[in-house]
C-alpha positions in Angstrom: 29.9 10.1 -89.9 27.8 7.4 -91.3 26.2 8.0 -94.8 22.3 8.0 -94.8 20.2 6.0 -97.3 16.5 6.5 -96.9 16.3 7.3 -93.3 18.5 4.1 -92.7 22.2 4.3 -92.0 24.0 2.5 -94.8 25.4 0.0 -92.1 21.9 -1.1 -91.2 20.5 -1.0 -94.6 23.4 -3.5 -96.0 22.4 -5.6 -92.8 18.8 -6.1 -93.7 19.5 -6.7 -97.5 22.1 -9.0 -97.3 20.5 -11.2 -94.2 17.6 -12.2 -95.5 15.6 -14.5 -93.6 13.0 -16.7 -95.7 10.6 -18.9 -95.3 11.3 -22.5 -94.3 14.8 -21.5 -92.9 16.3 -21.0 -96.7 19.2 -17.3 -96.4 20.7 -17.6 -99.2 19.5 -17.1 -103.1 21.1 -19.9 -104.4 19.4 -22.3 -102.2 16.2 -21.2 -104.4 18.2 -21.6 -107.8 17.6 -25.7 -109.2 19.5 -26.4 -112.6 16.2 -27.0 -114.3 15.3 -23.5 -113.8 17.8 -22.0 -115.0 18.1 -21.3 -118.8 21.5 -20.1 -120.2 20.9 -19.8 -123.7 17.1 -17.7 -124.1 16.2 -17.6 -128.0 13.1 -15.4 -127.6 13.6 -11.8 -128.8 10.3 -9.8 -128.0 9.3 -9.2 -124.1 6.3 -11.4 -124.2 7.8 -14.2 -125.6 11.1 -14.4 -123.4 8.5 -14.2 -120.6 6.7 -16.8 -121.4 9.8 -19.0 -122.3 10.8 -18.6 -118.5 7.3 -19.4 -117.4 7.6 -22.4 -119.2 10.3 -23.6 -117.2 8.2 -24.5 -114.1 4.6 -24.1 -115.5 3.8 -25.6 -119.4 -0.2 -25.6 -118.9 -3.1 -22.7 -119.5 -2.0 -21.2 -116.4 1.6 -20.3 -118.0 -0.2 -17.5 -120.1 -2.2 -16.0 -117.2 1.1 -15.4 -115.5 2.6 -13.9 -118.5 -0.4 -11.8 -118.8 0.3 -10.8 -114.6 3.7 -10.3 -115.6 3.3 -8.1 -118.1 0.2 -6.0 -116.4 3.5 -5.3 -114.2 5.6 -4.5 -116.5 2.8 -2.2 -117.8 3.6 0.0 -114.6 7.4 0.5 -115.3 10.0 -2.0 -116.8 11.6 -4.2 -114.6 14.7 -3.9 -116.6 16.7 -2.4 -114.2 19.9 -1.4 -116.4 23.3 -2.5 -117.5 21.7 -5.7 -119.2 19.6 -6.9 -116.3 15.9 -7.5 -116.1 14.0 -8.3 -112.8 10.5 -9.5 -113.9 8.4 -9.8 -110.6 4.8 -10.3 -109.7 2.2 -12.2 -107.8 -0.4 -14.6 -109.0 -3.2 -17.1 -107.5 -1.6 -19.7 -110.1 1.4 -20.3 -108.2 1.3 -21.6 -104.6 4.9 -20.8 -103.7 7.5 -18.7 -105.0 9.4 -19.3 -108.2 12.5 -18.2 -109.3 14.2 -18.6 -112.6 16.9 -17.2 -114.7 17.4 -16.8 -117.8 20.7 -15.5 -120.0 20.7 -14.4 -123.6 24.1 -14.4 -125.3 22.4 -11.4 -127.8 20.3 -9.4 -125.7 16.6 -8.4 -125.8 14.4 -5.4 -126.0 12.8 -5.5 -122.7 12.4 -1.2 -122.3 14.9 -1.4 -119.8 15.6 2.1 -118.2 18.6 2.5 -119.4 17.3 1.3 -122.8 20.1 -1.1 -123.2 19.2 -4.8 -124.5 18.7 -7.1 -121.4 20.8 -10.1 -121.0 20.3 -11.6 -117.5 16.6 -12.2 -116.4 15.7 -13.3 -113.0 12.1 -13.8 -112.8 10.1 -13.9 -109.6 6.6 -15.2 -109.1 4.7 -15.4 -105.7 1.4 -16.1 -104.2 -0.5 -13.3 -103.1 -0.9 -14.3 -99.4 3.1 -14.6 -98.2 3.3 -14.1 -94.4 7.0 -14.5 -94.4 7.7 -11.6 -96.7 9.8 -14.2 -99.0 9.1 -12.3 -102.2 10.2 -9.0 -101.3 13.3 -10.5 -99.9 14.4 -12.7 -102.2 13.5 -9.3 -104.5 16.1 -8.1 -102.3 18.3 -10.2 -102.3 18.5 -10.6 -106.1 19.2 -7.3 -106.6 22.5 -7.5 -104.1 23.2 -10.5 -106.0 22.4 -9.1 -109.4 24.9 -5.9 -108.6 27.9 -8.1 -107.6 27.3 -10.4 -110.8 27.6 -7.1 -112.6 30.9 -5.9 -110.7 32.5 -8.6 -111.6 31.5 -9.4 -115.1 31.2 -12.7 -114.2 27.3 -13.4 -115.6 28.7 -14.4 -118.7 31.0 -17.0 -117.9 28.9 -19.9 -116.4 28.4 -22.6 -119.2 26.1 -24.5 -117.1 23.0 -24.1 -114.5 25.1 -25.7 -112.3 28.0 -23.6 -112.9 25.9 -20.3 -112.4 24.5 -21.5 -109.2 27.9 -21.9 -108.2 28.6 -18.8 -108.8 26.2 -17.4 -107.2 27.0 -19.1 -104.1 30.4 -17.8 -104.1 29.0 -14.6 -104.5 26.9 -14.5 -102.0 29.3 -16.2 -99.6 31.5 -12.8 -100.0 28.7 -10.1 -99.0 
């Protein structure tokens, strides 16, 4: 007999989560993951400020701080530190026109009020507009989570020593589910 998860069997919900279908053709996370997005080595130590150092990797004008401030409105609902050293910062905002996504590693770890109240060390940040007729945020939400558990698994998210090298990973990673 099938397990149930949330009214869906857990054949079907595994289906959905790891075929995602986003806008412009793009299945796969990695195909949304460029090296100059990707920052191995954070140095910010307070929630605000690592925010705003991933922000700053795609947006370096006024506009950067009214996304942290969206961010962190979010965040003032529940953390989006998820556990076991990963953070999933998400939110929507009128200053981006498509959908943004970043990581960022810290080698020490930072207070982020995760749930498990464990220092964060893997941040993948997620900004959309508010208008997204294909559903691409919550998918690639998603889909970063599957991705985020098998990085975890393995104990792999720590070995990449470049952006490349993590997209890589992540690509082998997601080639496997």
């Amino acid at each position: 007999m099938e397990k149930r998860c949330n009214g869906l069997d857990r054949r079907r919900k595994l289906h959905i989560l790891k075929i995602p279908r986003l806008k412009g053709g793009a299945v796969n996370l990695y195909s949304l993951l460029k090296p100059e997005r990707i920052n191995l080595d954070l140095t910010s130590r307070k929630k605000q400020d690592v925010l705003l150092e991933l922000v700053s990797s795609f947006r370096e004008d006024e506009d950067s701080g009214l996304l942290v401030s969206t961010l962190l409105k979010r965040e003032d609902l529940g953390s989006t530190g998820i556990g076991k050293g990963v953070a999933i910062p998400h939110g929507r905002s009128l200053v981006v026109d498509k959908l943004e996504l970043v990581v960022g590693r810290s080698t020490k770890g930072i207070s982020f009020d995760a749930i498990d109240k464990k220092p964060v060390h893997l941040f993948f940040l997620i900004v959309a507009p508010p208008q997204d007729p294909g559903n691409q945020y919550l998918i690639t939400l998603g889909r970063v989570a599957v991705v985020c558990q098998e990085l975890l698994k393995r104990k792999q998210y720590e070995k990449p020593q470049t952006p490349e090298e993590f997209i890589q990973l992540v690509k082998e990673i997601e080639g496997n589910l």
